[in-house]
N, C-alpha and C positions, 0 to 999 in steps of 0.2 A: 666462465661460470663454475662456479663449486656445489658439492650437494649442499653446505648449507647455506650457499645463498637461496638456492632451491627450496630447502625447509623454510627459513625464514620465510621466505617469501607466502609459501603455503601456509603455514601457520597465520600470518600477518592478515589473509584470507577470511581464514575460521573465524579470527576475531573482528573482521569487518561485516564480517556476516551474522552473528552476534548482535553487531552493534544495531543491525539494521533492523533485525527484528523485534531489538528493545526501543527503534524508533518508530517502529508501526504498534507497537503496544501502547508507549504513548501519545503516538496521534488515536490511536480510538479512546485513550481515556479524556485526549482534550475533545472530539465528538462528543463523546458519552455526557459530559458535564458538562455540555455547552460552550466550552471553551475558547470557540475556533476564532472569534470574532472578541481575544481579550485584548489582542495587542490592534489596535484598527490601522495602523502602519506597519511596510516593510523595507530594510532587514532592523528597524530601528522596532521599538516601543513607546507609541506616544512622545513620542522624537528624542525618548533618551536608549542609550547603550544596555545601564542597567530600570528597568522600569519603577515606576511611581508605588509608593504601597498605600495613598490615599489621594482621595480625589483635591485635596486641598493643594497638591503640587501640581495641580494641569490649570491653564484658564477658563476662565467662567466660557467662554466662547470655542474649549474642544472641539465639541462633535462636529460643528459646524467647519471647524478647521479641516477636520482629519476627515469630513463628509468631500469637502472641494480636492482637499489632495487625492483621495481616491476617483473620484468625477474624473480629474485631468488624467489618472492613467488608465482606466478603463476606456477614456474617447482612444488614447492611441492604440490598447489593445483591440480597439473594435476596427481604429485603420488597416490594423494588421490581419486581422480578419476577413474585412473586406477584401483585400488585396491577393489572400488565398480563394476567393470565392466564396467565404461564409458570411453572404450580406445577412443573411437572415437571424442569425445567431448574433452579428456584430449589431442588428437594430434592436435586440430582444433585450441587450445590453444596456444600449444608451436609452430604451425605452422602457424599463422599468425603473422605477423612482425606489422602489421599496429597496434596492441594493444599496442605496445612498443615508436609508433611516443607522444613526449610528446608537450605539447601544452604552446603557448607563456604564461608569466605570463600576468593575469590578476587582480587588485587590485579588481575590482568589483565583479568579479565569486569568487574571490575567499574568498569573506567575506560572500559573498552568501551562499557559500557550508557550512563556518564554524559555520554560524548560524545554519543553518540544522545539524549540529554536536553537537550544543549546546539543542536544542531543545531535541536530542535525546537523549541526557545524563539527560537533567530534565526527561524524560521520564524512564530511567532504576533508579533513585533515585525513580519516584515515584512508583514504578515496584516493587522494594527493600523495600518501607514502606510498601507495599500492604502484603507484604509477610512476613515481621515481623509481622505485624499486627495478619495474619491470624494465626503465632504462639500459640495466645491467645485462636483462638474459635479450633482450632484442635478435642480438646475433645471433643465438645457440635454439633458443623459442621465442621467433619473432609474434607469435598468434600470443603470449601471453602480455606482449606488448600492445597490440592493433584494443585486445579485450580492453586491458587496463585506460587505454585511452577512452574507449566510447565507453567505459565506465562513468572516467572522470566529467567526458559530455556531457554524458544523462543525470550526471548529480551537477552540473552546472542549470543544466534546465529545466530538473525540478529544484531547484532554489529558485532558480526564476518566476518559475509557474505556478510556487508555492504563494507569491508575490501576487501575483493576478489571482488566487484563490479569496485572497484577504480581499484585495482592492473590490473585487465582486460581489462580497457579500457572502462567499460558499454557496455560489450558484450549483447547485447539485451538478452539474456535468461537468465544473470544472472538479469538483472534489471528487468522482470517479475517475478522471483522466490522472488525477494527482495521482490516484490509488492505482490505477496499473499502471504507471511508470515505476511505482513503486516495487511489484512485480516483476518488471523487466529489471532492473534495480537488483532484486533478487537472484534472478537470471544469470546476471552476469557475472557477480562474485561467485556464485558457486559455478558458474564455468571454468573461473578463474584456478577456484577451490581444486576443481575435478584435475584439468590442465598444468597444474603445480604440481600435482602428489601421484602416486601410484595407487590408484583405486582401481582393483578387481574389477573385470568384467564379468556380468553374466551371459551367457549362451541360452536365448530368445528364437521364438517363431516372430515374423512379420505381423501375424493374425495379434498376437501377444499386445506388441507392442504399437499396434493401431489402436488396442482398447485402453491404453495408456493413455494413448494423446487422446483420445474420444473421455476418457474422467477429466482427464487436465481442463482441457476445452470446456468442458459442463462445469466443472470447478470455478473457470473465470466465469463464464457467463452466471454461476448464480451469485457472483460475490458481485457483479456490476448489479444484478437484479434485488441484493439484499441491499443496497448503495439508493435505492431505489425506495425502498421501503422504509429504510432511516431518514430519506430526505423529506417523505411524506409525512413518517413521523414527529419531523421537527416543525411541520407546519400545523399537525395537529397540537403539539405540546403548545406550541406559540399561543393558541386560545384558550390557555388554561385549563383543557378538559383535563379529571385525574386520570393517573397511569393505568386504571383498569379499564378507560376507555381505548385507550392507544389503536389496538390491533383491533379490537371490532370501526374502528374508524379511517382503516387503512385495507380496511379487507380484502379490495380487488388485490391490491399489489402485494399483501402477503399470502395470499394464499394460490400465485403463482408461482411465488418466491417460494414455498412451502412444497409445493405439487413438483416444482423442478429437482427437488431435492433428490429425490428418488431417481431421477438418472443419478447425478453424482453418486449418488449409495450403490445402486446397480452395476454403474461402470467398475469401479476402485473396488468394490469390495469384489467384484467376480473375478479384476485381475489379481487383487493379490491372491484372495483362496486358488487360482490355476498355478498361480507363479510359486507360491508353498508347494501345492499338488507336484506340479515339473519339476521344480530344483529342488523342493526342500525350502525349509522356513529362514528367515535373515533378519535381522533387526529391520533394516530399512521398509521390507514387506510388510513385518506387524508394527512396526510404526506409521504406517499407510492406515492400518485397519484401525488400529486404535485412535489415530486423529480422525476419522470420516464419522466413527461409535464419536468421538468427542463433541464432531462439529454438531450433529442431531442431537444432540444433548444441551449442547450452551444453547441452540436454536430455539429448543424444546423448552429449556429454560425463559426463555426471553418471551415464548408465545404464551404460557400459562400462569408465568408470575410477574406481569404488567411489565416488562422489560427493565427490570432491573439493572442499574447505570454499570453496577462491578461486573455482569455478564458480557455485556457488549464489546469492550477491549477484546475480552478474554476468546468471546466467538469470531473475530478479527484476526487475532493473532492465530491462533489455530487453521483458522481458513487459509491462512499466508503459510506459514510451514507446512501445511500437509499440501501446495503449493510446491516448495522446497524440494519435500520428499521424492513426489512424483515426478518433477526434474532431473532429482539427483539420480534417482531409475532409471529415468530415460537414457541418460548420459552413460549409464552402467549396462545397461541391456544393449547386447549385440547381435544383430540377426545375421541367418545364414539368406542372403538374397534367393540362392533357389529352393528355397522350403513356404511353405503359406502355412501350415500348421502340422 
C-alpha cells in the first residue's frame, strides 16, 4: 500500500459522501412534490429503462397492470415478514387495498422520481469503487476493508428496500426505515472517511461525550417523529384541504414533533458552547451550532408559511448533515477513561 493509494482512496470517500447527500436532497424534493409514486415499478419505469414523457406511450390498461405487479410483490414481502415474526405488519399489508389505487401518469413526478433513481445508481458505482479499492489495503488496513464491504451490503439493501417502498405505496414505516438506513449509509462512509485520512483528535471528558450521543440520539428520534408528521401530512394534502390547513390538521403529531425539538436544541447546542468553552472554537463545533440555528429555522419556516414544497428538502438535508457533523465529533473526540468531567 502507498500513501496515495491511501489519499485516493480518502478522497474517493469525500466524494461518495457528497454524493450521498445530494441523494437525500433529492429524495425530499421527490417527497416534497409528491413524486415518490412517479415511477409505479422497480428498478425499471413503467417497464421502460429510459421512462415515458406522455401517457400515450403506456396502455390504456397501466394502472391496473402495474397495480397486480405490485400485489404479487408485496404478498411475498408479507411472506417474508411473516416468517420474521411480523404477522401483523405482513396482514396490514395485504389488507389495505388503498396501497394498490395506482396514480394518474405524471410526466413531471415521473422524471422527478427517475432522476432520484439515477442519482442512486451513481451512488452504488461509487459504493462498488470504494470497495475494490479497499481490495488493496485489506492487508495493511483490514477494518477499511470489513467497512467498505457492509457499505456495499447496506446500499445493496436499500436498492432493495427502495423496491418494497414503491411496490407499498410509501407505506409511512417503510419510507422512515428507507431514511435511517440512509443514515447508517451516512455512518459509514465517513467512518470510512475518518479511517482513510489523518483527522486530529480531540481530548474530551466522558460526561462531554455522553451529551453528544444523547443530541445524536434526540436528533434521530426527531427526524423519525418529523417522518411522522409528513406522512400525515400527505394524508391531509390527499383531500384537497389548502396548504394553510396542513399543520392546524396534523396538530397532535406536530406539535410533539415541535416540543421534542428543544431536547435536540438543549443537548447540541450546550455541547458545543462547553466544547468551544474547553478547547476553544473548530469549524466542526460551529457548524454543529449553525446547522441545529438552521434546522429551527427551515422547521419554523415549514410551521408558519403552510409548508412550503422548496423548504422541506432543504430542512431534510440539513437534519442529515448536522447528523454528519455530530458523528464526525464523535469519531474525533477522545476521552481519558478515568476522568467523568
Amino acid at each position: 500500500m502507498t500513501p496515495t493509494t491511501t489519499r485516493g482512496f480518502h478522497k474517493l470517500c469525500l466524494v461518495t459522501l457528497v454524493a450521498v447527500y445530494f441523494l437525500i436532497l433529492v429524495g425530499g424534493i421527490v417527497r416534497s412534490s409528491g413524486s415518490g409514486m412517479g415511477c409505479p415499478d422497480w428498478p425499471k419505469c413503467f417497464g421502460y429503462w429510459v421512462p415515458p414523457t406522455s401517457v400515450e406511450q403506456l396502455p390504456e390498461n397501466y394502472k391496473e397492470s402495474f397495480a397486480t405487479l405490485r400485489d404479487k410483490k408485496n404478498q411475498k414481502f408479507a411472506r417474508y415478514l411473516s416468517a420474521f415474526g411480523f404477522e401483523q405488519t405482513a396482514q396490514s399489508i395485504l389488507n389495505d387495498k388503498s396501497i394498490l389505487i395506482e396514480n394518474d401518469f405524471n410526466a413531471t413526478k415521473t422524471w422527478i422520481e427517475y432522476v432520484n433513481r439515477l442519482v442512486g445508481v451513481l451512488i452504488g458505482f461509487l459504493i462498488i469503487a470504494l470497495f475494490i479499492r479497499s481490495i488493496r489495503l485489506r492487508k495493511r488496513q483490514p477494518y477499511l476493508f470489513w467497512l467498505s464491504l457492509a457499505t456495499l451490503v447496506l446500499v445493496i439493501i436499500q436498492g432493495w428496500f427502495g423496491s418494497i417502498v414503491v411496490s407499498t405505496n410509501l407505506t409511512s414505516w417503510t419510507i422512515t426505515l428507507h431514511m435511517l438506513m440512509a443514515f447508517v449509509l451516512v455512518a459509514l462512509v465517513i467512518m470510512l472517511y475518518v479511517k482513510s485520512g489523518e483527522i486530529k483528535s480531540v481530548e474530551s471528558t466522558l460526561t462531554l461525550k455522553i451529551i453528544l450521543v444523547l443530541g445524536t440520539l434526540f436528533l434521530l428520534v426527531q427526524v423519525v417523529l418529523g417522518t411522522e408528521v409528513r406522512a400525515a401530512i400527505d394524508r391531509v394534502s390527499s383531500q384537497l384541504l389548502p396548504r394553510e390547513d396542513w399543520i392546524s390538521s396534523v396538530w397532535a403529531q406536530f406539535i410533539v414533533h415541535r416540543s421534542f425539538s428543544w431536547l435536540v436544541v438543549i443537548f447540541n447546542l450546550g455541547f458545543g458552547f462547553w466544547l468551544i468553552k474547553t478547547k476553544g472554537s473548530n469549524p466542526l463545533t460551529l457548524g454543529l451550532i449553525l446547522l441545529i440555528l438552521l434546522t429551527l429555522l427551515t422547521g419554523a419556516g415549514m410551521a408558519y408559511f403552510a409548508v412550503p414544497a422548496y423548504l422541506q428538502p432543504v430542512h431534510l438535508l440539513v437534519a442529515t448533515v448536522t447528523f454528519g457533523v455530530q458523528f464526525l465529533l464523535f469519531l474525533k473526540l477522545k476521552t481519558n477513561p478515568q476522568r467523568i468531567d
